[in-house]
C-alpha positions as CSV (number, residue, x, y, z in Angstrom):
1,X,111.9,69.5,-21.8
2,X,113.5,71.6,-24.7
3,X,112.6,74.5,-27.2
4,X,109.3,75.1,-26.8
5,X,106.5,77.8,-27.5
6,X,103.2,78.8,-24.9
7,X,101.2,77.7,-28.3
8,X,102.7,74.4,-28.4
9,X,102.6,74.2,-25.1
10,X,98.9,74.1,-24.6
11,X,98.6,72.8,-27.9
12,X,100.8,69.6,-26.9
13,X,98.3,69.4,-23.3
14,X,95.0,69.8,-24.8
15,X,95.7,66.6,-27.2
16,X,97.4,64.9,-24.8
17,X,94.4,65.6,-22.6
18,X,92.0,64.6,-25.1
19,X,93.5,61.3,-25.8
20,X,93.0,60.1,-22.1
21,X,96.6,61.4,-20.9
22,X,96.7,62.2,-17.1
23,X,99.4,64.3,-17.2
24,X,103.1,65.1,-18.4
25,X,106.6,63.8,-16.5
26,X,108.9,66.5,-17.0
27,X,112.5,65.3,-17.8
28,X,114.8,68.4,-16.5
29,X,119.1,68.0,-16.8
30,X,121.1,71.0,-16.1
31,X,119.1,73.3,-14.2
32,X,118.9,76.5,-13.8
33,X,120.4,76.4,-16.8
34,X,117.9,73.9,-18.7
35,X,115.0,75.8,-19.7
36,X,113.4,77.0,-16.9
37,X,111.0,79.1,-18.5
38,X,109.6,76.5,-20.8
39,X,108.8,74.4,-17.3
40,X,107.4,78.1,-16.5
41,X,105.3,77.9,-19.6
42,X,104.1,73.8,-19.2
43,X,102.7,74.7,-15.6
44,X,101.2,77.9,-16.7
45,X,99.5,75.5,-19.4
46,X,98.9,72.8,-17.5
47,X,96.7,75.8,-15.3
48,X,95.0,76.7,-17.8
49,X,94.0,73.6,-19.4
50,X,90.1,73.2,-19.4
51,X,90.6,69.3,-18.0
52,X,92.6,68.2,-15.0
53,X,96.1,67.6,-16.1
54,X,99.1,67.0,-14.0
55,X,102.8,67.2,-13.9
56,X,106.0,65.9,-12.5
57,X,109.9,65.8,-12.3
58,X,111.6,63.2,-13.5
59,X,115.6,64.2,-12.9
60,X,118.1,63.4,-15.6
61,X,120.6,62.3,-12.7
62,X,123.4,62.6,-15.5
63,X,123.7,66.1,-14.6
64,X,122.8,66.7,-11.0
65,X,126.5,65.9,-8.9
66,X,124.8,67.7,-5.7
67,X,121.0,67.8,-4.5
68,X,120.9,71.3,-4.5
69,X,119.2,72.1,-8.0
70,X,116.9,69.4,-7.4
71,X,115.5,71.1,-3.9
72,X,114.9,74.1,-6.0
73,X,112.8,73.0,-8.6
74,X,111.3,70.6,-5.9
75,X,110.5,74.0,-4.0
76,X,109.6,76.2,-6.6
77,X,106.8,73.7,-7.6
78,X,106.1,72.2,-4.7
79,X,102.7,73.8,-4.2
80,X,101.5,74.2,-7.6
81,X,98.0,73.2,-7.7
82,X,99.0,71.0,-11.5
83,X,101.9,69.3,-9.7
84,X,101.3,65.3,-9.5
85,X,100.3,64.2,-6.1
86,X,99.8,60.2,-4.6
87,X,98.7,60.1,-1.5
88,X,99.4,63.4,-1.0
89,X,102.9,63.2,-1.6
90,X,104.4,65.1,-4.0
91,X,105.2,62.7,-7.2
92,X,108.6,62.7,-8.1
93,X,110.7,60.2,-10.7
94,X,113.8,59.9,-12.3
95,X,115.9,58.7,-15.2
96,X,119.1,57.0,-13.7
97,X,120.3,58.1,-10.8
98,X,121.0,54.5,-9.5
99,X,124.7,55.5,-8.9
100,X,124.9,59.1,-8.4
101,X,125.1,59.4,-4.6
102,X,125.2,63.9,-5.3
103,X,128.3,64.2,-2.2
104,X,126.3,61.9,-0.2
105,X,127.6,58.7,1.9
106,X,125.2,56.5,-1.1
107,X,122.7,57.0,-3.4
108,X,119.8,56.2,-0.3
109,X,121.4,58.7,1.9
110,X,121.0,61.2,-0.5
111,X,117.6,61.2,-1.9
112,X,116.8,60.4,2.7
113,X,118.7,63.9,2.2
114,X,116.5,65.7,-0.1
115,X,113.4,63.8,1.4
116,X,114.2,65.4,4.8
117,X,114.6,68.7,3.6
118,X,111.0,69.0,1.7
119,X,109.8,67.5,5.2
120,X,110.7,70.4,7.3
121,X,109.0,72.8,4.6
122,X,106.0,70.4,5.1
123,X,106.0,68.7,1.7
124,X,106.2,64.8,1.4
125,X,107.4,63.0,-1.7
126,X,106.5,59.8,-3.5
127,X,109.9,59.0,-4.9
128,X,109.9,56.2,-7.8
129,X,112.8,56.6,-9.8
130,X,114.6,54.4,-12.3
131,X,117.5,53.5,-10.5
132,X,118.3,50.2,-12.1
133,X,115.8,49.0,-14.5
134,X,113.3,45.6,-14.6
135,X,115.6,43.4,-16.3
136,X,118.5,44.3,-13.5
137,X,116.2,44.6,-10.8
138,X,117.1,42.3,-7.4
139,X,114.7,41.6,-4.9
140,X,117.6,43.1,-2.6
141,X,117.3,46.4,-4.0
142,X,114.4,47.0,-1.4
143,X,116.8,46.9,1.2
144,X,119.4,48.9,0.3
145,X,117.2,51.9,-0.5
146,X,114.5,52.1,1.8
147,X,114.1,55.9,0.4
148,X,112.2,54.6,-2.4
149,X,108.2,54.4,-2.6
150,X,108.1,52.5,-5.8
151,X,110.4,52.0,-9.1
152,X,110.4,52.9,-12.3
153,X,111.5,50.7,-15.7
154,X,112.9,51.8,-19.2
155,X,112.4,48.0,-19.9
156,X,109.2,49.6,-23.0
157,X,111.5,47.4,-25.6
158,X,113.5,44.2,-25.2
159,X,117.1,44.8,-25.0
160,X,119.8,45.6,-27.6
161,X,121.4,42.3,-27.1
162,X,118.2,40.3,-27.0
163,X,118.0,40.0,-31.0
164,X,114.8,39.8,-33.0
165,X,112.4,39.0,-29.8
166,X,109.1,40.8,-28.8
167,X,108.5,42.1,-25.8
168,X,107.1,40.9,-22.5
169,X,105.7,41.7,-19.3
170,X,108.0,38.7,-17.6
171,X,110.2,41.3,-15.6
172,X,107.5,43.3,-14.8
173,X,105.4,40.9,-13.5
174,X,108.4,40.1,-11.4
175,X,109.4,43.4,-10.2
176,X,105.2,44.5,-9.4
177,X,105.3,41.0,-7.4
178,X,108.9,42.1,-5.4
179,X,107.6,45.4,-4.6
180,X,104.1,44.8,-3.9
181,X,105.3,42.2,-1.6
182,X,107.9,45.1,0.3
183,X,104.9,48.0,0.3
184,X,106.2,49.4,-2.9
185,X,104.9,50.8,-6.0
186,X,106.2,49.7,-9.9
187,X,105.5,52.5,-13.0
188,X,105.7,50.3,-16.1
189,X,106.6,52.2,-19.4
190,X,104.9,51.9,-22.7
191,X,106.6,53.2,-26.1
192,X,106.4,52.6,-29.9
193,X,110.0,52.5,-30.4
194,X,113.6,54.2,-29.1
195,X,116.6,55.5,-30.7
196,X,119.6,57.4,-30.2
197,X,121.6,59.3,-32.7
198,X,124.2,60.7,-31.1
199,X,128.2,61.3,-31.8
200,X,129.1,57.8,-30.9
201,X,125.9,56.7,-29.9
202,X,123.8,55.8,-33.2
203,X,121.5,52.3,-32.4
204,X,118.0,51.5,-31.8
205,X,116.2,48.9,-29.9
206,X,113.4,46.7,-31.6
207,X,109.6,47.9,-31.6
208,X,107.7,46.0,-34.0
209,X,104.0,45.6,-32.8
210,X,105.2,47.2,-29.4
211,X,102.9,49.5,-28.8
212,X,99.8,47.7,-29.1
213,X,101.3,44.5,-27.4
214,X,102.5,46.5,-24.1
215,X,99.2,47.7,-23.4
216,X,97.8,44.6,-23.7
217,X,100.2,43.7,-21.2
218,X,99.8,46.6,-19.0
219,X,96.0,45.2,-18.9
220,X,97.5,41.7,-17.8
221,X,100.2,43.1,-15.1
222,X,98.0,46.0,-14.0
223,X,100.6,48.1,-12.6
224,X,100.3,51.2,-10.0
225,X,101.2,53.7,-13.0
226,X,102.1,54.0,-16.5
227,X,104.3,56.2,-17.7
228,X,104.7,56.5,-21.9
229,X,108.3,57.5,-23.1
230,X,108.5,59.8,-25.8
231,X,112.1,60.8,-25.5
232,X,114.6,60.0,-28.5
């Protein structure tokens, strides 16, 4: 979530909408401080729009060292009639996280935390966050944080390291069979192409025919959801 305008707002929905799009994962770092009237204006949109369209958190664990600003985003939208639900748990992801334990004993212990405490305002959550990602994933992960509901992937591109290869649905396929097998859930991600051009930080990763390749392989792997990056 950045800059934004109500006009782009519902501008950015109503396409979105149009083109088959369920609904919008909102990646929020640094609140209160990070833009907490543009989420204001993306619900208020979301509201409005003339189709159903939903919306969710998904935390930039780079900025969150305690579980406090999460709870109140968490509780401020808890009961918005646009917010994402699965099985009537509130839907709620994340970008990292998988070693940011926010004071806790571990990283389990502290989303079991923040679970807990949306429990006793009567509001369950679906937690599938991208702790580690497909290629990295272990079969023991399940263990070691039973918090989870399902897992989420940046694996939409093969890796930096890979070289001049395409990309496949092998890890995926791997991780839907690990989790289905454990009662979990797997988001795959889909995206034409990633890159980062930042003060030290200037690469890309491969994308070639990407996009129309993944969602031939989200066809083939038929995950639980699909989420489409757009970030960078």
């Amino acid at each position: 979530v950045g800059s934004i305008s109500a006009t782009d707002v519902a501008t950015d929905i109503a396409q979105a909408a149009a083109a088959g799009i369920d609904g919008f994962a909102l990646n929020i770092g640094n609140w209160p401080e990070g833009y907490p009237a543009e989420v204001s204006l993306i619900f208020s949109a979301a509201q409005s729009s003339t189709r159903p369209f939903s919306l969710f958190f998904s935390f930039d664990m780079g900025y969150y060292t305690s579980p406090g600003p999460i709870l109140d985003m968490l509780k401020q939208y808890a009961n918005h009639p646009n917010s994402y639900r699965y099985k009537g748990k509130l839907f709620v992801s994340t970008f990292a996280g998988g070693d940011q334990s926010m004071g806790a004993a571990n990283v389990n212990a502290a989303w079991q935390g923040i679970k807990d405490t949306m429990a006793a305002q009567g509001v369950a959550l679906y937690l599938v966050p991208n702790f580690v990602n497909a290629g990295a994933f272990q079969t023991s992960f399940w263990g070691g944080n039973p918090v989870v509901d399902g897992v989420f992937s940046w694996d939409a591109w093969p890796y930096v390291g890979e070289g001049r290869i395409d990309i496949t649905n092998t890890k995926d396929n791997a991780v839907i069979s690990s989790a289905h097998a454990n009662g979990k859930t797997y988001m795959m991600p889909v995206s034409p192409w990633f890159f980062k051009h930042l003060p030290g930080a200037n690469w890309f990763r491969r994308a070639g025919l990407a996009w129309m390749d993944r969602w031939e392989q989200i066809l083939q792997s038929n995950p639980d959801f699909v989420e489409i990056i757009t970030w960078n």
